[in-house]
Structures are given as structure tokens and as C-alpha cells.
Steps between C-alpha positions, in 0.01 A plus 500: 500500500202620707211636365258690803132563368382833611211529287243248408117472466479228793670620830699275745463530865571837647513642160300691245404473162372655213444374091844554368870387530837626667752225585861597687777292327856472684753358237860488488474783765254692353145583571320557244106644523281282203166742460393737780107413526253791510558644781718489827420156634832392369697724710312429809504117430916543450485674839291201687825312338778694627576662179551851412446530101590885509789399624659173400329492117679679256365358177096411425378325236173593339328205290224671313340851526183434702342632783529208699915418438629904528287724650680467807778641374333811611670405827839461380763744363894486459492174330602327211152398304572221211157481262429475138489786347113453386419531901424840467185434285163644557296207508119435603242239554359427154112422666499847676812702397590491884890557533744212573829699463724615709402822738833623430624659156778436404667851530384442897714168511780713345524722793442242757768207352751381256300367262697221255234430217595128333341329213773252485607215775681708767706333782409650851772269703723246333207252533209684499337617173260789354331340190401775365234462225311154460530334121150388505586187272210258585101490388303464853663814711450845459278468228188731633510854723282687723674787491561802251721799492429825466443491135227253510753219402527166614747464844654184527749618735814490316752553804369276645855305645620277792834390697685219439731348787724252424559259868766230466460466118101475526253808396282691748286716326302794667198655341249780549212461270612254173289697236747406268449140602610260800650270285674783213637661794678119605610380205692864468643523835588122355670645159697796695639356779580166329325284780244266439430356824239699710509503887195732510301735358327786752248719447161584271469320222226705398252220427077471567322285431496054430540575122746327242789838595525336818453135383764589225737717794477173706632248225809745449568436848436114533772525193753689688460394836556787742621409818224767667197698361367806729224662285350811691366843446295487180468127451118451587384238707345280197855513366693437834232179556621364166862565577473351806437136405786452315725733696401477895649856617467748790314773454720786528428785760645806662807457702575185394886467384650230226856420540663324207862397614 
């Protein structure tokens, strides 16, 4: 498997950037488009790597409905789009009611893809998983929003999902944001995929600040023992400090490409 990331907030060399997440996946002879960003940079950091995404993707994945994971989908049409069917909420920013949905409604992704809403674990590729929605099962994640519909109510980003690879019998799991939780999201892709070892887990992990979520986050994972952490996007640099003294990692950038063989 090789995962290409298009969109980050930090950009590699020759490469831009902007504050969300698009990541190219090639699997089983698939590629697979994880979140599109916000805008075009992803297609314009595909073509600095020689690929074509109108072209060779066929299916995209979209994690959660915010701004900063599908509103470059405005740049895409004649796909396959695989979401939670909650993705199409109106949501805002609680502190000034400033919107965080998507730009698109979702009669306007109708018309522009085939649009397969799942609740429920959904293979992609014999190996790669959809997980659909989160069980939120422990006491320390997802507890607290700052977001609200358009009703007033409480967000707490209920489609929020991820992808689950399985690589030689070991889990690679690929996240956008992880409002349900970094470590609900694991121990699910654990449950449906019946693998227990973790190679790696990519992407944001959707933590701030030095506080006992991210104390708490990094016990799960001295317990389980993943062979590589890559938080990014909205993990904060208090958070990423923390991480980073028990699990030395690279910070991930633009351009840069994984390969799990």
C-alpha cells in the first residue's frame, strides 16, 4: 500500500499547503482519494506527483463533513463519494455561529457523484475498510464540542469515520479529524477487521493542548504499541510536543509518500 499526502497544514519542498487533509491511497490496485482539503491544492500537489486524480481515482472517501476535509470536492465530479450519512449537516462554530460545513449541499453532491451513504463498516477493497460511525465507548474522548447545528444543538460530529488497511496481518489506520476519538476510532478498526496489531496510524488526531485527553490518548498507545504514530492536521503543537517524547515521529508534510509493503 502507498498512501501520497496531497494535503496537509505543513508543506514539503516544492509543495503547498493549507490547514486540512487529502491523502491518495493505492491498494490492491486501487486509488483511493481520503478527504479533498478546502480547496484545489490537492489536485495541483497530485500533479507535482505525476498523478492525475480526475483520471485514475474512481472512488473518494469523505471522513467528516467539514470545511477543511470536503470542500474540495467542488473540484471533482463523476465519482464515487463514500461518507456518513450525517455529512450533510449544517453545522457552525458554537463561539461565533461561523459555518464549518460543507460548501456543497447535498442535492449538489447528487448531481456531481455517486454518493454511497454508510453508517455501518463498509469494505472499499478486500483490505481496506470504511468504519462508518465511531461507538464512542470510553470517558476522556469526545466528551465536549465547539460546534452546533443549525438548531442550536450540540455538534459532536457524528460521521465522523476513518479507513482501516489491513498490511500483512497488521492495521494501518487513516484518519481525518478523530472527533469521535483517536483511540475509539482504533480499538474499532481493531473489533472489525479482527487485527490487533497496529503498523500505523496517519492522520489528525484532533488533539490541543498537554491536558489528561492527551496524557490518557498516550497511555492507550504505550498499551498497544503501534509500530508508527503520524499525528498531523489538527493535533496542536502542545499536543504533538507531548506525543513526541514517547513516540519520536516525522512530522508529516505535503508530498511526502508512506509505503507499507
Amino acid at each position: 500500500m502507498k498512501i501520497s499526502i496531497l494535503t496537509e497544514n505543513v508543506a514539503g519542498k516544492d509543495f503547498l499547503a493549507e490547514h486540512g487533509v487529502s491523502y491518495l491511497i493505492e491498494i490492491e490496485g486501487e486509488k483511493i482519494l481520503f478527504d479533498t482539503g478546502h480547496s484545489d491544492v490537492f489536485l495541483r500537489n497530485a500533479t507535482k506527483l505525476g498523478i492525475n486524480i480526475q483520471e485514475e481515482v474512481k472512488t473518494v472517501v469523505l471522513s467528516h463533513g467539514h470545511w477543511d476535509h470536503g470542500n474540495g470536492l467542488a473540484f471533482l465530479n463523476k465519482k464515487t463519494l463514500i461518507t456518513h450519512p450525517a455529512s450533510f449537516t449544517l453545522r457552525f462554530r458554537q463561539k461565533n455561529l461561523s459555518p464549518v460545513g460543507l460548501e456543497l449541499s447535498k442535492p449538489e453532491i447528487q448531481q456531481r457523484f455517486n454518493l454511497v451513504e454508510k453508517s455501518l463498516p463498509f469494505k472499499i477493497t478486500k483490505h481496506l475498510y470504511f468504519l462508518g460511525k465511531i461507538p464512542r465507548e470510553n470517558n476522556f474522548e469526545g466528551q465536549t464540542t465547539s460546534f452546533v447545528d443549525d438548531c442550536g444543538n450540540p455538534d459532536f460530529v457524528p460521521d465522523d469515520s476513518a479507513l482501516a488497511a489491513i498490511i500483512n496481518n497488521e492495521l494501518v489506520i487513516i484518519t481525518g479529524c478523530s472527533h469521535a476519538g483517536i483511540c475509539n476510532i482504533t480499538k474499532y478498526a481493531q473489533k472489525i477487521t479482527g487485527i490487533s496489531k497496529i503498523r500505523a496510524i496517519i492522520g489528525g488526531f484532533h488533539l490541543k493542548e498537554q491536558n489528561q485527553q492527551t496524557l490518557q490518548t498516550i497511555d492507550f498507545f504505550k498499551q498497544e504499541k503501534p509500530t508508527m504514530l503520524l499525528p498531523s492536521h489538527c493535533t496542536e503543537l502542545p499536543a504533538l510536543a507531548l506525543f513526541y517524547q514517547s513516540f519520536p515521529f516525522q512530522q508529516l508534510k505535503t508530498g511526502t509518500t508512506l509505503l507499507f509493503n
